[in-house]
Each structure stands twice: as C-alpha cells, then as structure tokens.
PyMOL Python script that loads the backbone (N, CA, C, O; Angstrom):
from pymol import cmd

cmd.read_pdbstr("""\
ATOM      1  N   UNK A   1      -5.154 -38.172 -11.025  1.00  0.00           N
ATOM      2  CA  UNK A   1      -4.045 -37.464 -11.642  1.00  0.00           C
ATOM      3  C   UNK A   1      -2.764 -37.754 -10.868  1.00  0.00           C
ATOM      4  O   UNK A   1      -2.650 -38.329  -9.785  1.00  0.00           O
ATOM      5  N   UNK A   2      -1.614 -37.115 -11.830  1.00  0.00           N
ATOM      6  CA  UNK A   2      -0.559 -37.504 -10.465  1.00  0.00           C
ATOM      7  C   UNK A   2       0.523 -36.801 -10.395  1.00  0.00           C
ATOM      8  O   UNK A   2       0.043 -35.786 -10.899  1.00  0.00           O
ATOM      9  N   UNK A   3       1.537 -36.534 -10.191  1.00  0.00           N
ATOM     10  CA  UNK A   3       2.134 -35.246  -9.809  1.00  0.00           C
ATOM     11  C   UNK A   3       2.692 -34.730 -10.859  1.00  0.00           C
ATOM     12  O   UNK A   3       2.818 -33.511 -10.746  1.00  0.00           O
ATOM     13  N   UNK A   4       3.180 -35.273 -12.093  1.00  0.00           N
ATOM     14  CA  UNK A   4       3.522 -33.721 -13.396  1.00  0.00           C
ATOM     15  C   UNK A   4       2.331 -33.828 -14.119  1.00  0.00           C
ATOM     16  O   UNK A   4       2.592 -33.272 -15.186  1.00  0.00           O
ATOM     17  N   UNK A   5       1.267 -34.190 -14.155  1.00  0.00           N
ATOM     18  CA  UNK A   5       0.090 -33.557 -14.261  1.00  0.00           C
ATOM     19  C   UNK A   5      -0.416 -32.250 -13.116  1.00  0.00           C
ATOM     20  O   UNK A   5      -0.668 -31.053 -13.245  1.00  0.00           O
ATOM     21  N   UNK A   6      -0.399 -33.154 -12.048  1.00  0.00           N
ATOM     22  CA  UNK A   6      -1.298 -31.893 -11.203  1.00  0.00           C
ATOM     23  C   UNK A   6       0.323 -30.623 -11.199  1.00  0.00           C
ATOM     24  O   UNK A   6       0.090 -29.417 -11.267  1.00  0.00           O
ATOM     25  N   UNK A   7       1.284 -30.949 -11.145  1.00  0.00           N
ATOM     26  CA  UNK A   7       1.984 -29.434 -11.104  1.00  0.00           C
ATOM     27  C   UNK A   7       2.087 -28.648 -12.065  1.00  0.00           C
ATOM     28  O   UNK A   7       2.139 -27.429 -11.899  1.00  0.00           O
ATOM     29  N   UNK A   8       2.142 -29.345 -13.474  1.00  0.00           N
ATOM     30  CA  UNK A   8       1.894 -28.644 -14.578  1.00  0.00           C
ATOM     31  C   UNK A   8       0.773 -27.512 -14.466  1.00  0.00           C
ATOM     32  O   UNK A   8       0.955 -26.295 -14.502  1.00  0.00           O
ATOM     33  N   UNK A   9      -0.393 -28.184 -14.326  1.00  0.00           N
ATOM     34  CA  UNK A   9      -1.800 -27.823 -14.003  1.00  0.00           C
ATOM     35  C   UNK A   9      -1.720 -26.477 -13.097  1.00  0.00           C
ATOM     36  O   UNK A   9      -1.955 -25.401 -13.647  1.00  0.00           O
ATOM     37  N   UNK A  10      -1.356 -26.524 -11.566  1.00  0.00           N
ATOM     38  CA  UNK A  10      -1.280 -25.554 -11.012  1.00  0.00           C
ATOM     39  C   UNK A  10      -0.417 -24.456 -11.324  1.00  0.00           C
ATOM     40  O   UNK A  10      -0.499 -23.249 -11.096  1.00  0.00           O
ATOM     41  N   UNK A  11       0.706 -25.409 -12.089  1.00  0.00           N
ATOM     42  CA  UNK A  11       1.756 -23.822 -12.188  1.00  0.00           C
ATOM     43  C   UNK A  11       0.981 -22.670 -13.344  1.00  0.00           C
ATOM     44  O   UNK A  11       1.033 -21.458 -13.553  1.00  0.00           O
ATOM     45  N   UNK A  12       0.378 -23.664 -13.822  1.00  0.00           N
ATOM     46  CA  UNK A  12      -0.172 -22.849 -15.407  1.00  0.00           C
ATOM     47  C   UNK A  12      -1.579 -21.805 -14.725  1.00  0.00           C
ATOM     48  O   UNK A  12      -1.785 -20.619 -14.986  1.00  0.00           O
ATOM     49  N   UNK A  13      -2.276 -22.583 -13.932  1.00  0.00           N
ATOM     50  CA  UNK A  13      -3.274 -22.184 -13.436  1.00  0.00           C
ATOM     51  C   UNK A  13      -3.062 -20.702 -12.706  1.00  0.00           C
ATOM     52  O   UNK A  13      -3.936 -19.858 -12.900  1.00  0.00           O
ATOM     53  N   UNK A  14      -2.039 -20.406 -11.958  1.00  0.00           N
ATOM     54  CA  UNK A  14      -1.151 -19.086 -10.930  1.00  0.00           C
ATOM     55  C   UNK A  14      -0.741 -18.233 -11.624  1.00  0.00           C
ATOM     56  O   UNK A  14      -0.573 -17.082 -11.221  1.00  0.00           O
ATOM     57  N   UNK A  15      -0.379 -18.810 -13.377  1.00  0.00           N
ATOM     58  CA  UNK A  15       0.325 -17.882 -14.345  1.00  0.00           C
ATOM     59  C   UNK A  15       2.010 -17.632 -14.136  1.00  0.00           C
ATOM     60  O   UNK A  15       2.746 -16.662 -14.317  1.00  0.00           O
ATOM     61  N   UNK A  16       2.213 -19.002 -13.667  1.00  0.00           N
ATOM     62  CA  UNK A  16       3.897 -18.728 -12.870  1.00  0.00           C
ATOM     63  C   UNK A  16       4.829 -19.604 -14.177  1.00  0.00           C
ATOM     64  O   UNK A  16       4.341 -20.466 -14.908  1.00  0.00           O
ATOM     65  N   UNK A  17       6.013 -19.199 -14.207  1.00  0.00           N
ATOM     66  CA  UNK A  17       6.262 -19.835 -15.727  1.00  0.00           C
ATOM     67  C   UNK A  17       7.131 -20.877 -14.526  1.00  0.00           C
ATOM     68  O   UNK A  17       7.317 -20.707 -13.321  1.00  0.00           O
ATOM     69  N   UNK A  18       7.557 -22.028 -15.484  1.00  0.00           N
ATOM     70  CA  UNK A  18       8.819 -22.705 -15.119  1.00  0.00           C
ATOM     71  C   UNK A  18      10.167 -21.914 -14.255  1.00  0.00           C
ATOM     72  O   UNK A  18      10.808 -22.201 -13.244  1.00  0.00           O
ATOM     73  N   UNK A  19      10.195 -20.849 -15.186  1.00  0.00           N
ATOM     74  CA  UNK A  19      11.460 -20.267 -13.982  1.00  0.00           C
ATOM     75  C   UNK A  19      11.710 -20.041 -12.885  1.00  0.00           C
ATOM     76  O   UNK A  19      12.606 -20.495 -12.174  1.00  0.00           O
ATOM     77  N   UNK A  20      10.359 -18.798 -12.527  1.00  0.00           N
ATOM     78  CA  UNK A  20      10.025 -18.568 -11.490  1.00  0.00           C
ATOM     79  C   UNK A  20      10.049 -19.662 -10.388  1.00  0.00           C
ATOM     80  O   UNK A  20      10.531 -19.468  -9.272  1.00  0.00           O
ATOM     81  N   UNK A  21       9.417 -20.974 -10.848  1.00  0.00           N
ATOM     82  CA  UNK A  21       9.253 -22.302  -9.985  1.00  0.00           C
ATOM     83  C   UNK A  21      10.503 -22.421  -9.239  1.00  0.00           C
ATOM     84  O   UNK A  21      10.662 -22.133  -8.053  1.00  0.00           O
ATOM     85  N   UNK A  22      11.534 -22.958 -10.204  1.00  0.00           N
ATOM     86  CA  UNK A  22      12.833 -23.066 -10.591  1.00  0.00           C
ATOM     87  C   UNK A  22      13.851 -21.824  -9.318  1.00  0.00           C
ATOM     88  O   UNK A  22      14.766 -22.310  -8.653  1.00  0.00           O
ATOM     89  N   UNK A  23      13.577 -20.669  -9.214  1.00  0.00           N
ATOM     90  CA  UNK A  23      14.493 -19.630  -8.494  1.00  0.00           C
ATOM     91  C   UNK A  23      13.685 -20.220  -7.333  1.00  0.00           C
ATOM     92  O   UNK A  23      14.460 -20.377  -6.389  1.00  0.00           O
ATOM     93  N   UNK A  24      12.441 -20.612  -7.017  1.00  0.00           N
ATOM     94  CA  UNK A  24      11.866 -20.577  -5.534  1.00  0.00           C
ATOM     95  C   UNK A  24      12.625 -21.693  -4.988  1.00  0.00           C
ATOM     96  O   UNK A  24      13.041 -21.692  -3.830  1.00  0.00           O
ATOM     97  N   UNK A  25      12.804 -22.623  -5.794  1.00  0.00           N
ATOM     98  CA  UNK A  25      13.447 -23.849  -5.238  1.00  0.00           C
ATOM     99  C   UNK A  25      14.471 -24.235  -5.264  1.00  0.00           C
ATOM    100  O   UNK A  25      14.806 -25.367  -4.917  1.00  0.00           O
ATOM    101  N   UNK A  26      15.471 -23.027  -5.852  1.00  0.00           N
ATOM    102  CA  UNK A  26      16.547 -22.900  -5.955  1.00  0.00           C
ATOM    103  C   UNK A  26      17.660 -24.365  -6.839  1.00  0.00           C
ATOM    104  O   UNK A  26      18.813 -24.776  -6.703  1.00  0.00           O
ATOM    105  N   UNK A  27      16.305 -24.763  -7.836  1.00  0.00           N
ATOM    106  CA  UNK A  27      17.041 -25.380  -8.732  1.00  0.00           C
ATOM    107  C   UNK A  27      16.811 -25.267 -10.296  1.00  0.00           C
ATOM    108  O   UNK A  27      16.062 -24.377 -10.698  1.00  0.00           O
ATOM    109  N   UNK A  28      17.286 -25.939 -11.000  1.00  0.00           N
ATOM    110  CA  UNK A  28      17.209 -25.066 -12.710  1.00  0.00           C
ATOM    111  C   UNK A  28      15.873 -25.712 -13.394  1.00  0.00           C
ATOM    112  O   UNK A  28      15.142 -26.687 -13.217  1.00  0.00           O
ATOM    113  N   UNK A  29      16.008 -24.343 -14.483  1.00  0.00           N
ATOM    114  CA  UNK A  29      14.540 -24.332 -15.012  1.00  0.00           C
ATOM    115  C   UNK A  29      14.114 -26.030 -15.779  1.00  0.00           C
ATOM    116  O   UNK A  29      12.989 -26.513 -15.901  1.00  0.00           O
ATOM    117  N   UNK A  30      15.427 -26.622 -16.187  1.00  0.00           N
ATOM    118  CA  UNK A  30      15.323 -27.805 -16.584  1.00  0.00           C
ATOM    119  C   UNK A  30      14.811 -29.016 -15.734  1.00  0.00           C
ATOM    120  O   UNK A  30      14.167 -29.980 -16.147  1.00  0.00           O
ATOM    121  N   UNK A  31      15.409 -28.654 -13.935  1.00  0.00           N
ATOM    122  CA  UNK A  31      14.660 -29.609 -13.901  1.00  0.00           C
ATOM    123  C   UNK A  31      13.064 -29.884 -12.999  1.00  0.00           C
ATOM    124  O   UNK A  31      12.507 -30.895 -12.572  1.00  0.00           O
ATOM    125  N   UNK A  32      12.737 -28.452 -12.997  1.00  0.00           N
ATOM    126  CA  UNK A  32      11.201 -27.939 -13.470  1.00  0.00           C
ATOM    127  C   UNK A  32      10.422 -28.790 -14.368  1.00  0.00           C
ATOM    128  O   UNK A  32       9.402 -29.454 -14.186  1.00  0.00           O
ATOM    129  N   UNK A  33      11.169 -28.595 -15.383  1.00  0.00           N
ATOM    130  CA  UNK A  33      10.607 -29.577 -17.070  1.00  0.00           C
ATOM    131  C   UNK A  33      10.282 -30.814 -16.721  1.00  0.00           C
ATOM    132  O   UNK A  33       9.239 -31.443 -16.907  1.00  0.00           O
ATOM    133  N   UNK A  34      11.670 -31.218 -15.987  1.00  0.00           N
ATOM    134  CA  UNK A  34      11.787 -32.741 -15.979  1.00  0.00           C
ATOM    135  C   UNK A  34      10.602 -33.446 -14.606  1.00  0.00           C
ATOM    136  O   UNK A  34      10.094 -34.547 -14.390  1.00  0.00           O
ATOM    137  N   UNK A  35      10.585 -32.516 -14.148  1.00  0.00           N
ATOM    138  CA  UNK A  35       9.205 -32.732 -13.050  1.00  0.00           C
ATOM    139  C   UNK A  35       7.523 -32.805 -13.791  1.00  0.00           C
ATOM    140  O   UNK A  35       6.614 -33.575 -13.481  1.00  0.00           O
ATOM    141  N   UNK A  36       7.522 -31.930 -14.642  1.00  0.00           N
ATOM    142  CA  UNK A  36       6.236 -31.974 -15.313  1.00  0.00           C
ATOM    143  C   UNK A  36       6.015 -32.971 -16.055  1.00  0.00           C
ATOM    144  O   UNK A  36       4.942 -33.569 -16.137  1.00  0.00           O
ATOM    145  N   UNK A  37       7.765 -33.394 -17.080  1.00  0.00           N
ATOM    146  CA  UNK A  37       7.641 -34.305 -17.729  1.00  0.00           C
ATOM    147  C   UNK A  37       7.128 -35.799 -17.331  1.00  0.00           C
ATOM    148  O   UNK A  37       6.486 -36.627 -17.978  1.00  0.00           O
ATOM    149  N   UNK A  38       7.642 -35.815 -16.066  1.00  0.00           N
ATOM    150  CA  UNK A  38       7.310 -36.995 -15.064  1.00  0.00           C
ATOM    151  C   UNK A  38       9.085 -38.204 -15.485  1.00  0.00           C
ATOM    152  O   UNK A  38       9.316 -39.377 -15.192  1.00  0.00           O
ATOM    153  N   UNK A  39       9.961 -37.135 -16.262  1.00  0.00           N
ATOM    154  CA  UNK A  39      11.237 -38.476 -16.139  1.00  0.00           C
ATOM    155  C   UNK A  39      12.112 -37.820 -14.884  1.00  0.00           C
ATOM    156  O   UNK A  39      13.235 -37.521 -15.291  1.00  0.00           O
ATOM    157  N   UNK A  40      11.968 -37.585 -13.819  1.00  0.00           N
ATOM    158  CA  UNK A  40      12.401 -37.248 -12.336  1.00  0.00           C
ATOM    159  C   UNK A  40      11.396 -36.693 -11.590  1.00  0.00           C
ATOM    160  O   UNK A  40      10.319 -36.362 -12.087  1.00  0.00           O
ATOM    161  N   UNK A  41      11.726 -36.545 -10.204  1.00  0.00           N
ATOM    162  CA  UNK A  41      10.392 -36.730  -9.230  1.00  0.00           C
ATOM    163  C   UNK A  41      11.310 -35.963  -7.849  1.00  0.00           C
ATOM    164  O   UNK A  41      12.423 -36.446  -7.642  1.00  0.00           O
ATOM    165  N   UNK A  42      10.840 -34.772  -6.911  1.00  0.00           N
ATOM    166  CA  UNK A  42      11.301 -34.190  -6.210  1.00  0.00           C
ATOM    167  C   UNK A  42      11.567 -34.527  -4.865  1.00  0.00           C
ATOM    168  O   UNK A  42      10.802 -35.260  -4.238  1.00  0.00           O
ATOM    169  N   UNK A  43      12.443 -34.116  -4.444  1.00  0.00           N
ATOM    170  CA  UNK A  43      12.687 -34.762  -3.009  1.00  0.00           C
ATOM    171  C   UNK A  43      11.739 -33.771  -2.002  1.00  0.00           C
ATOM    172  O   UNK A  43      11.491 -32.581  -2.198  1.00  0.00           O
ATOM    173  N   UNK A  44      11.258 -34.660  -0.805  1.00  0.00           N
ATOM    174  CA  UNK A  44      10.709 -34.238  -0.233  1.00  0.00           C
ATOM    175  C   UNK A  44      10.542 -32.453   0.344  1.00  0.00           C
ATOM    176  O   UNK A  44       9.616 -31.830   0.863  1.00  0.00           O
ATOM    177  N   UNK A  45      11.572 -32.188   0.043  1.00  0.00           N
ATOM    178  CA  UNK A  45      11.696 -30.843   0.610  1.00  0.00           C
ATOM    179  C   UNK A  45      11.116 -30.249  -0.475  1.00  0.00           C
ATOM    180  O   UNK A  45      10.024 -29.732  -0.236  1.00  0.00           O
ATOM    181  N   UNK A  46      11.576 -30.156  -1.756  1.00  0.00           N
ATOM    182  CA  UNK A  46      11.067 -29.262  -2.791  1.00  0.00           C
ATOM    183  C   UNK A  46       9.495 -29.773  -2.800  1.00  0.00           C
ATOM    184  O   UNK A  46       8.716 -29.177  -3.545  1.00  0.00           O
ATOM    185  N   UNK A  47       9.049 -30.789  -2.042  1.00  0.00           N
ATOM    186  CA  UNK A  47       7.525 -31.075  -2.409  1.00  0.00           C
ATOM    187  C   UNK A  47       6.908 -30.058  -1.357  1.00  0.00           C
ATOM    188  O   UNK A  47       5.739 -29.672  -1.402  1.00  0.00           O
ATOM    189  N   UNK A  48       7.675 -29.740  -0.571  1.00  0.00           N
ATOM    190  CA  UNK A  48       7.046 -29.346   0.777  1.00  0.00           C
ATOM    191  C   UNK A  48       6.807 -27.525   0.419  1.00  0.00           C
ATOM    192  O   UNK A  48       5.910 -26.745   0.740  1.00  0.00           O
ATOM    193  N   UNK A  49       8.161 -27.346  -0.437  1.00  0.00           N
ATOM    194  CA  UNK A  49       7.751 -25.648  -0.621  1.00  0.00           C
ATOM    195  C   UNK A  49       6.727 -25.843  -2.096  1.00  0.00           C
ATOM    196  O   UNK A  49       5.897 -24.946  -2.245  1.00  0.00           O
ATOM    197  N   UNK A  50       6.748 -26.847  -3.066  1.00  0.00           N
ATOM    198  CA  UNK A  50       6.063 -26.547  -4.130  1.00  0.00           C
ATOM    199  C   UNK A  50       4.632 -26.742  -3.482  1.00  0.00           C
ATOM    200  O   UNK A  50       3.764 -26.292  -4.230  1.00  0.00           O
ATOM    201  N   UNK A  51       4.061 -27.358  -2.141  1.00  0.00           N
ATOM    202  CA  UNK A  51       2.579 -27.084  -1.829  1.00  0.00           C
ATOM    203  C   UNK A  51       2.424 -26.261  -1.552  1.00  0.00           C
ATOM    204  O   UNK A  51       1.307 -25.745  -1.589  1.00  0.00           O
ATOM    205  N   UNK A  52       4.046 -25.381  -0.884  1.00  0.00           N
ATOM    206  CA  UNK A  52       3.278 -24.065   0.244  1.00  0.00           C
ATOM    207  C   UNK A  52       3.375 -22.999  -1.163  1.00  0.00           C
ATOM    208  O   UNK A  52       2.866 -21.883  -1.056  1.00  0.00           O
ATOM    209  N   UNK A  53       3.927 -23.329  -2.237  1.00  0.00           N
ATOM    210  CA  UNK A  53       4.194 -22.211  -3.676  1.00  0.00           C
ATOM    211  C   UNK A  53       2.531 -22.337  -3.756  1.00  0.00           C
ATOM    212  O   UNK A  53       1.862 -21.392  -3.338  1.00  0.00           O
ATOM    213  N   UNK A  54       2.000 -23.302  -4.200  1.00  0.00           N
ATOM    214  CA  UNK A  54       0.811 -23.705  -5.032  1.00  0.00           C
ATOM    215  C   UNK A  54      -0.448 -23.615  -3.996  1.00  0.00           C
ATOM    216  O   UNK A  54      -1.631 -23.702  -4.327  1.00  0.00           O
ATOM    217  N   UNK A  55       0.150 -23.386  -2.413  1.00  0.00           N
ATOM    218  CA  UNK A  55      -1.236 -23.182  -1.396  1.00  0.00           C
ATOM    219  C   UNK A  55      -1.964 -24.415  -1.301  1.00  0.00           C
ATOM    220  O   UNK A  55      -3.191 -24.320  -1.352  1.00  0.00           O
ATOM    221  N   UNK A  56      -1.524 -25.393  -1.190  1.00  0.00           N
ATOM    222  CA  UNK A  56      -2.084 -26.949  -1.220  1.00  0.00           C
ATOM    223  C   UNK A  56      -1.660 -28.080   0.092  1.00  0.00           C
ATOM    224  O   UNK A  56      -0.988 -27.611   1.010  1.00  0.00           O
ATOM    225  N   UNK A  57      -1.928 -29.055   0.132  1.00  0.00           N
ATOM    226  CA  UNK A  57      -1.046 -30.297   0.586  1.00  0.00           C
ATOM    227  C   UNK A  57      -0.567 -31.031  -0.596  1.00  0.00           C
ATOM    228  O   UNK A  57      -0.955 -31.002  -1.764  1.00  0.00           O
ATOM    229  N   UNK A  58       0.517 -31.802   0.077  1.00  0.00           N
ATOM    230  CA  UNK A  58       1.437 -32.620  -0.329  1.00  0.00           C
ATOM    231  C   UNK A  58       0.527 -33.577  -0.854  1.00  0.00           C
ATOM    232  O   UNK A  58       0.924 -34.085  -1.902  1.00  0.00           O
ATOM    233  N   UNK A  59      -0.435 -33.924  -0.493  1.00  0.00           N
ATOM    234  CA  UNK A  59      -1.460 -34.936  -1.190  1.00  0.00           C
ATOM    235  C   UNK A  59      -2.092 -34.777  -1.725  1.00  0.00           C
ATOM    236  O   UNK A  59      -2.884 -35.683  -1.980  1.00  0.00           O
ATOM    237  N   UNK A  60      -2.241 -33.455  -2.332  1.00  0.00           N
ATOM    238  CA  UNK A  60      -3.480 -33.293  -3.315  1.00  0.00           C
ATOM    239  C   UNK A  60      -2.301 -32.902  -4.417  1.00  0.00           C
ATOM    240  O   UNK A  60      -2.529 -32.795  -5.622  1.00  0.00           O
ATOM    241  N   UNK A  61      -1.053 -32.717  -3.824  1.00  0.00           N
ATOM    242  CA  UNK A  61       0.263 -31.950  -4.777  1.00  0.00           C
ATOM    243  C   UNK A  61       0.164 -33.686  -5.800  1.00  0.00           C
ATOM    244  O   UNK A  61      -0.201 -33.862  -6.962  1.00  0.00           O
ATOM    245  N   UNK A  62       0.532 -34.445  -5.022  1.00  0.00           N
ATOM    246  CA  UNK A  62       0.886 -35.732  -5.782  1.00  0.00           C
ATOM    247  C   UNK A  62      -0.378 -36.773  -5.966  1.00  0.00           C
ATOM    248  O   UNK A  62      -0.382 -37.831  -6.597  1.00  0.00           O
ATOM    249  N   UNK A  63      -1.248 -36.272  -5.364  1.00  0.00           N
ATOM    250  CA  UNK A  63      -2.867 -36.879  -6.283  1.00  0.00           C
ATOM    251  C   UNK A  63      -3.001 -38.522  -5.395  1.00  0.00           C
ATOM    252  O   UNK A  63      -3.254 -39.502  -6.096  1.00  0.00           O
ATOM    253  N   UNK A  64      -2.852 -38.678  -4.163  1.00  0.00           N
ATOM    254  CA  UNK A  64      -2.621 -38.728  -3.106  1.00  0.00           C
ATOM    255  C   UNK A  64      -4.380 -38.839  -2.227  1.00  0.00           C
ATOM    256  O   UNK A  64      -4.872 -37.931  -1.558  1.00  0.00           O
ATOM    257  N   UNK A  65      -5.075 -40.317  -2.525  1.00  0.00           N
ATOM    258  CA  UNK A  65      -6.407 -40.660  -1.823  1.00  0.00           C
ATOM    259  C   UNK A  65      -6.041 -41.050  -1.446  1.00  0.00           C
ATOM    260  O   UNK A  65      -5.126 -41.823  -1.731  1.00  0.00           O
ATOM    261  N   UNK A  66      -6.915 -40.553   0.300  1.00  0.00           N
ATOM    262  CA  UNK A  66      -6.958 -41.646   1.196  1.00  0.00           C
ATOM    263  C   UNK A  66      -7.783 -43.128   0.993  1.00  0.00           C
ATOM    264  O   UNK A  66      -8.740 -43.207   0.224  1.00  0.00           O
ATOM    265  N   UNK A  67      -7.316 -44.224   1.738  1.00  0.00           N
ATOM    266  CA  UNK A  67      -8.316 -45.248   1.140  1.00  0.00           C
ATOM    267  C   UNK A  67      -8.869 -45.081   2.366  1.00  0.00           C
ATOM    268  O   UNK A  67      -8.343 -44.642   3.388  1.00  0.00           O
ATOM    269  N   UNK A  68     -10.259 -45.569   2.133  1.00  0.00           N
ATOM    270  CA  UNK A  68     -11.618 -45.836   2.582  1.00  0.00           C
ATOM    271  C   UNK A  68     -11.996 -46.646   3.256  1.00  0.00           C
ATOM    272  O   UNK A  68     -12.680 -47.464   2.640  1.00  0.00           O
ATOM    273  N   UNK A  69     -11.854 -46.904   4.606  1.00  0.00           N
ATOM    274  CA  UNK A  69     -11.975 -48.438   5.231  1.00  0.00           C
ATOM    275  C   UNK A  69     -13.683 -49.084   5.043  1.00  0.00           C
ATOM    276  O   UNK A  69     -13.965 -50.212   5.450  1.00  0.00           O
TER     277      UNK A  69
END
""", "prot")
cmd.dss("prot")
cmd.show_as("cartoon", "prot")
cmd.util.cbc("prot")
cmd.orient("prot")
C-alpha cells in the first residue's frame, strides 16, 4: 500500500474526519483531500505528527519495507 491509501485507511479506521486531521496539522481540510488523493504528498514534519496522530511509524505511515539482505 502506500501513503493516501494507508492514511485514508487509518483516518477512517479512528473515526477522525478530514478536518479534525487538517486543525492538528494546522493546515486546510483541502489539503487533507489532496493527501489521500495522492495529487500532493506531506513534508516531513506533518508525516512526523500524522504517525504520532495515527500511533504508528513513519514507515508503516508510507508503506515503507525494509529490504531483506
């Protein structure tokens, strides 16, 4: 999976709408959308509070295997 799949997924999963997302990260509900939609992609910082929102890592946030030597 990969990241506006898996955030879609979790936000829906918590019962948290887009907005809510949106005030935590102190940016608009649109571009919430545009994250799920997958046509923009978050800067590191908003990745860092949307794992600690969603209780995750950053690598399972963006779907994120390690490879396997």
């Amino acid at each position: 999976m990969n990241f506006c799949t898996n955030m879609k997924q979790l936000r829906k999963s918590k019962h948290i709408s887009q907005a809510v997302i949106a005030e935590l990260l102190g940016v608009s509900q649109r571009t919430i959308s545009h994250y799920e939609n997958g046509t923009c992609q978050p800067n590191i910082e908003s990745l860092c509070k949307l794992a600690d929102i969603f209780e995750i890592t950053i690598d399972d946030l963006v779907g994120h295997s390690p490879i396997v030597k």
